[in-house]
C-alpha positions in Angstrom: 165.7 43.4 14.0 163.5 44.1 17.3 165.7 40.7 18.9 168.7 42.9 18.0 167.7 45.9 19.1 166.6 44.7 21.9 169.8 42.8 22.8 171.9 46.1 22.5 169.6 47.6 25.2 170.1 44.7 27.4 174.1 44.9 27.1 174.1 48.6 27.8 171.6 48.5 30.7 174.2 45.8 32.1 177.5 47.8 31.2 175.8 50.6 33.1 174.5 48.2 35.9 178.5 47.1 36.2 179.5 50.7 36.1 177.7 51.6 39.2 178.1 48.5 41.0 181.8 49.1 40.4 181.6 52.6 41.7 179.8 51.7 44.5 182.5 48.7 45.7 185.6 51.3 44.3 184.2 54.0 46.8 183.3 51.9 49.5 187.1 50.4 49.8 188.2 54.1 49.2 185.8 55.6 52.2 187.3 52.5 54.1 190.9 52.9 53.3 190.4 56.5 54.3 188.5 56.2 57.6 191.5 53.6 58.6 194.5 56.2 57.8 191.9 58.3 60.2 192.1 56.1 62.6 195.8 55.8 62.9 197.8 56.1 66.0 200.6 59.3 65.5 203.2 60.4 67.5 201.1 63.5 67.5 198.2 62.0 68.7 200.1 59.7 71.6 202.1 63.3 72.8 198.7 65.0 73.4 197.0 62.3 75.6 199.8 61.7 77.7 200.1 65.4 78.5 196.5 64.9 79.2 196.2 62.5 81.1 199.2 63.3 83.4 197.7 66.9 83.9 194.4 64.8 85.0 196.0 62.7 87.3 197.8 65.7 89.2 194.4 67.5 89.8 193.1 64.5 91.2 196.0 63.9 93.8 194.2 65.0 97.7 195.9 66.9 99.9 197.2 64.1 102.0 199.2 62.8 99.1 196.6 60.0 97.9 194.0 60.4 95.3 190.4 60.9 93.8 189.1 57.4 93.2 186.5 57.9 90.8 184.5 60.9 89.6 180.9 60.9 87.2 181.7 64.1 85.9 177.7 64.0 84.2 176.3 64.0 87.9 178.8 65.5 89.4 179.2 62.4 92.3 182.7 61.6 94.0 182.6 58.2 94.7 183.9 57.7 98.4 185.0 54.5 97.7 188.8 53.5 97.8 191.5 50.8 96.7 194.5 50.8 98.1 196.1 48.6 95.3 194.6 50.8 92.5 196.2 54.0 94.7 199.3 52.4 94.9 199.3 51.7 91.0 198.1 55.5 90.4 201.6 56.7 92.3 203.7 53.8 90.2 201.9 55.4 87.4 203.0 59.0 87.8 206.7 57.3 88.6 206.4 55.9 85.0 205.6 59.4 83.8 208.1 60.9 85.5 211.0 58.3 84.7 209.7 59.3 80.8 209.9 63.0 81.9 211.2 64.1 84.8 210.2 67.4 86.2 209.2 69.6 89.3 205.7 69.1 89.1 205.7 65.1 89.2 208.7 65.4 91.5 206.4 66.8 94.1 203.2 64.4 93.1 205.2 61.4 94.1 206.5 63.2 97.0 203.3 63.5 99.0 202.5 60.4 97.3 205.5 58.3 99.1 204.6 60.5 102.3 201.2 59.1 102.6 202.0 55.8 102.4 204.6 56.2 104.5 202.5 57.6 107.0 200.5 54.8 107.1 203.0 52.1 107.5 203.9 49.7 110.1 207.9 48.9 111.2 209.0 45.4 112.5 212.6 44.8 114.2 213.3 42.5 111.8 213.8 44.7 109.0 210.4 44.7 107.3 207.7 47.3 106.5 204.5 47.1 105.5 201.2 49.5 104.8 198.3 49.8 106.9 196.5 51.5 104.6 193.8 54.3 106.5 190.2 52.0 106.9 191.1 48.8 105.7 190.7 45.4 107.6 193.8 43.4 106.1 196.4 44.5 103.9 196.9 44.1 100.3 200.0 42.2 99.1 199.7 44.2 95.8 199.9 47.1 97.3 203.3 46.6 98.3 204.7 45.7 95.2 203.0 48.8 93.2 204.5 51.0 96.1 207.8 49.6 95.5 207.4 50.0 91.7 207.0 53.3 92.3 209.8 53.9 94.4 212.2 52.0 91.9 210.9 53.5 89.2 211.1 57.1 90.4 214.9 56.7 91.8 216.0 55.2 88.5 215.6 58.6 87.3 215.3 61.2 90.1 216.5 64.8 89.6 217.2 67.0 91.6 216.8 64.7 95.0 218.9 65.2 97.8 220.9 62.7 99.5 219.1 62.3 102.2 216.0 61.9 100.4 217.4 59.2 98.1 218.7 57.5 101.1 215.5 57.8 103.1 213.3 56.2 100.0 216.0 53.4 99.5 215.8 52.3 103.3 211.9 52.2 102.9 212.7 50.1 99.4 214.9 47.9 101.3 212.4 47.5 104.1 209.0 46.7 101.6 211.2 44.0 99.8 211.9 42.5 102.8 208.1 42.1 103.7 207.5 41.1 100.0 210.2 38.0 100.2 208.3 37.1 104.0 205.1 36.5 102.8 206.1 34.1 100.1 204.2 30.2 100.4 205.9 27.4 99.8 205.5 27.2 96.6 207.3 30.6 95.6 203.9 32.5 94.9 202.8 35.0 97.7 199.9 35.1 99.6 197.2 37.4 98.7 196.6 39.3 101.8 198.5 40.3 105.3 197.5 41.1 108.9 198.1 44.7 109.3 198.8 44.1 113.4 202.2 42.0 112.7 202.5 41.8 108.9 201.9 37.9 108.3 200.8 36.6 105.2 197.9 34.5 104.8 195.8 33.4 101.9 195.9 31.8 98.9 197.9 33.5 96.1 196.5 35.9 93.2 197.6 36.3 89.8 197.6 40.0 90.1 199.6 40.1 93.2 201.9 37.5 92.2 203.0 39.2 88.7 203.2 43.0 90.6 205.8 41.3 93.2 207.8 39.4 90.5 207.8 42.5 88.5 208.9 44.8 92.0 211.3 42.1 92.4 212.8 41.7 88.9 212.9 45.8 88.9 214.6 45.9 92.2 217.3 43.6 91.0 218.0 44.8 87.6 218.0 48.3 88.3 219.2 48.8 92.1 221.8 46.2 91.6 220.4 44.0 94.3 221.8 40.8 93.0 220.6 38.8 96.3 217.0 38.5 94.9 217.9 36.9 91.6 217.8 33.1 92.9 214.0 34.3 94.5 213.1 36.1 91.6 214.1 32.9 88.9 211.6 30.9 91.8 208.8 32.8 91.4 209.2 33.0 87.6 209.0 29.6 86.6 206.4 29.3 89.3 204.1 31.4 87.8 204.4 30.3 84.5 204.2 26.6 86.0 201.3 27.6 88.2 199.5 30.2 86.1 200.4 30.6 82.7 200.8 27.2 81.4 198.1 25.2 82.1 195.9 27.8 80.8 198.0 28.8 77.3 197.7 24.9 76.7 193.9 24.5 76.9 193.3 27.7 75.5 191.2 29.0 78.7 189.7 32.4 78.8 190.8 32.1 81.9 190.3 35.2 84.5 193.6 33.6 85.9 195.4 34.2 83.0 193.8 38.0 82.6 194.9 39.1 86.3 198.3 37.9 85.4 198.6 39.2 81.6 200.7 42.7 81.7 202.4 41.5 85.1 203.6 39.0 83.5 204.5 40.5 80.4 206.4 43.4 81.9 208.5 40.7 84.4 209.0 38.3 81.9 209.8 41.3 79.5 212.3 42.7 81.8 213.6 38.7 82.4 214.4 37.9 78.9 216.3 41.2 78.7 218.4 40.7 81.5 221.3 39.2 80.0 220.5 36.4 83.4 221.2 33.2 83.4 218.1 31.0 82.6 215.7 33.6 81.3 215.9 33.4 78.1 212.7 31.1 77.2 210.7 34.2 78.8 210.7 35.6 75.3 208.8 33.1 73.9 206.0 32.5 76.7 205.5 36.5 76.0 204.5 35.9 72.9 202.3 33.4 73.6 200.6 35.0 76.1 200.0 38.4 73.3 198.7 35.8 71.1 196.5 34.3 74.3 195.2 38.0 74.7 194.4 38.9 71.3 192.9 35.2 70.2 191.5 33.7 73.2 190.3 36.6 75.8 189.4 38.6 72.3 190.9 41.9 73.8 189.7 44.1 70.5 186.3 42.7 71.3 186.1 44.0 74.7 183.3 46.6 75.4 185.2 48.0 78.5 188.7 49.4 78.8 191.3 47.2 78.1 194.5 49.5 78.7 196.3 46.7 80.6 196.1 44.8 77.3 198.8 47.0 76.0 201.0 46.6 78.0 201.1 43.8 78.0 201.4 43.3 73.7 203.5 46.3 73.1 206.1 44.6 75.3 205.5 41.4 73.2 205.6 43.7 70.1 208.8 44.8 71.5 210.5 41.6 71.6 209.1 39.9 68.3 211.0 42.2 66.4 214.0 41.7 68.3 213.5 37.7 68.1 212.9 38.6 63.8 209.7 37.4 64.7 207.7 39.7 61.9 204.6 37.8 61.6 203.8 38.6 65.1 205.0 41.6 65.2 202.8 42.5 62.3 200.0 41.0 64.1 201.1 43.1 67.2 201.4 46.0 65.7 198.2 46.2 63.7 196.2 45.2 67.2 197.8 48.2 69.1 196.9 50.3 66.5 193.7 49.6 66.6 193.2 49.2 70.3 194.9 51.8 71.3 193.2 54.5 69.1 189.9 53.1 70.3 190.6 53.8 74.1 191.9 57.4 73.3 189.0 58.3 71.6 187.4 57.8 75.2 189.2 60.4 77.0 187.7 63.2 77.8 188.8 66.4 75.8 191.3 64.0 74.1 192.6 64.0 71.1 190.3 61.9 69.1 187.0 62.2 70.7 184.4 59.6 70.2 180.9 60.5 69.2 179.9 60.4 73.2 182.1 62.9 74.2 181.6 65.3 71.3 177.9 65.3 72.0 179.0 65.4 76.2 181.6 68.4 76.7 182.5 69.7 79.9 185.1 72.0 81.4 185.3 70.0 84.9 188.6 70.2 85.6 188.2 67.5 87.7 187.3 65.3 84.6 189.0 66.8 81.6 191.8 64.7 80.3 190.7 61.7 81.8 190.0 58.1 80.4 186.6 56.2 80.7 185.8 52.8 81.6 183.4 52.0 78.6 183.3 54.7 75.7 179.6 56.0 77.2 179.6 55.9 80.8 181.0 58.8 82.5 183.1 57.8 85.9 186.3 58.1 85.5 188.3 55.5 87.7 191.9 56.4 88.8 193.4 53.6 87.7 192.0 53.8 84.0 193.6 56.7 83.1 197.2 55.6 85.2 197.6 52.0 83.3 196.3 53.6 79.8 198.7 56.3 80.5 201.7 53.7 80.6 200.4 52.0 77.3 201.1 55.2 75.7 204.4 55.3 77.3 205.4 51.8 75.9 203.9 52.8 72.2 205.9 56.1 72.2 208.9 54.3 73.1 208.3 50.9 71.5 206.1 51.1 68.5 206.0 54.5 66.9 209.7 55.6 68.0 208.2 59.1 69.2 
């Protein structure tokens, strides 16, 4: 009878062992389930940083028409270092935010934007035109494509602008294409850097350079009807991927190659298999692959510092999966901009979703409100940061979460 009793103790003490066991797994996916939905990307959430982080990268436009380069709004330090590329790729960025949503305030950003740089440009009689950017030894070949982008970008959807504006901009377009096309090697990529005195190229090519000029080049053809550069353009695309994209997508190298190249590549070969062109329609496919080469071999979710370029590069990807049918990556796609994306907005300052660093480090700077960090607990805020995050948001309004 004690055996039995005993027995019956035994079973109960394990049904209630099982009981809270069960509530303990039950409630643990539950909390889970519910700090995901948390931690979901909304239209809501996407319209608030990008109003933040354009009204971040107006207060940080100088006088002269260029911009603050980065700003540790903990020690209050300006950091008197400068890029030209990066300022270059600040103004494309506002032109992205203004082609979204054109109005008088970004009008006149990009205004004294263009004037800077034209300002500090060099004329040839042959047509060309090139920066000589205030303090720098050589010129930057990336700094003529991102001023180009900008230019292109901001005419395809100018308001307001007078004629002889619009002509002046499209001469200066005309003339930095020109000096892009000279400065090509042999091999259809560009060289890296050019002497500011007579605006020759020299160097060997970089990845980052070569995917800004195909994508200045691509842009310029597609939407300012200048037909002339397709046969250059389908030259330096199959380069590239010849060059820099294959060999390391079939080794499977986490390759700092590959990473310079990633969102140039995406967005030209993007705007390439779109095109309706002749010969371009393969580009789909290495897009993919190289969104599957970001999220599987250079491990972009596991990235400790910003990754914003990532995005665009994948939402483009995202983009064209669906349109290919393609849902398996496009349910991968999706689920990694999510989750990306959502991470890097919780690092801006003021933003939307604050991470626990800047809930515990509030300021009312307004020199650093609305901007995005570097890594989600270090204070300087770097120019470009905010500008190529703020396109990603651009891309998943438009692309991902139909806002």
């Amino acid at each position: 009878m004690k055996k039995k009793h005993n027995k019956h103790i035994y079973n109960l003490v394990t049904f209630i062992c099982f009981i809270i066991i069960a509530d303990i797994f039950l409630n643990g996916c539950i909390t889970k389930e519910i700090e995901t939905d948390q931690k979901k990307l909304t239209c809501e959430i996407l319209d608030e940083s990008l109003k933040l982080g354009t009204q971040f990268l107006i207060n940080n436009q100088k006088p002269e028409g260029n911009f603050n380069y980065e700003y540790d709004w903990e020690n209050k330090l300006m950091n008197r270092a400068d890029n030209e590329v990066r300022q270059a790729g600040v103004l494309w960025g506002v032109a992205l935010i203004y082609n979204d949503n054109p109005n008088d305030t970004l009008f006149n950003v990009l205004k004294k934007g263009f004037n800077f740089f034209k300002n500090y440009s060099t004329e040839s009689e042959d047509g060309r035109k090139w920066v000589t950017y205030p303090d720098d030894d050589i010129g930057k070949t990336g700094t003529m494509a991102l001023l180009s982008l900008a230019i292109i970008d901001f005419l395809r959807s100018a308001e307001n602008i007078d004629v002889e504006y619009q002509e002046e901009l499209e001469n200066d377009l005309d003339k930095y294409l020109n000096f892009l096309i000279s400065i090509r090697l042999e091999n259809f990529l560009f060289h890296e850097t050019y002497y500011l005195k007579n605006g020759t190229g020299y160097g060997t090519p970089s990845p980052y350079f070569d995917g800004e000029s195909l994508l200045a080049l691509t842009k310029a053809a597609k939407y300012m009807d200048k037909d002339e550069l397709k046969p250059i353009i389908l030259e330096t695309a199959n380069a590239t991927y010849h060059y820099i994209v294959e060999p390391e997508l079939f080794y499977k190298n986490d390759s700092p190659i590959t990473k310079g190249f990633f969102q140039w590549g995406c967005m030209s070969y993007f705007e390439l298999a779109t095109s309706g062109w002749e010969k371009t329609e393969n580009y789909s496919d290495v897009l993919i692959d190289l969104a599957d080469w970001m999220i599987d071999v250079h491990h972009t979710l596991e990235r400790t510092r910003n990754t914003g370029y990532a995005y665009e590069g994948i939402i483009h990807a995202y983009k064209i999966a669906l349109e290919k049918g393609d849902e398996k990556h496009a349910e991968k796609f999706a689920s990694v901009i999510n989750e990306g994306l959502y991470k890097l907005t919780s690092w801006q300052v003021a933003g939307p979703v604050p991470n626990a660093y800047l809930q515990n480090h509030s300021t009312t700077d307004k020199l650093a409100i609305d901007g995005i960090m570097n890594h989600k607990e270090e204070p300087p805020l770097r120019i470009d940061v905010t500008q190529h995050q703020m396109h990603a948001v651009i891309l998943a309004r438009k692309y991902v979460y139909d806002c």
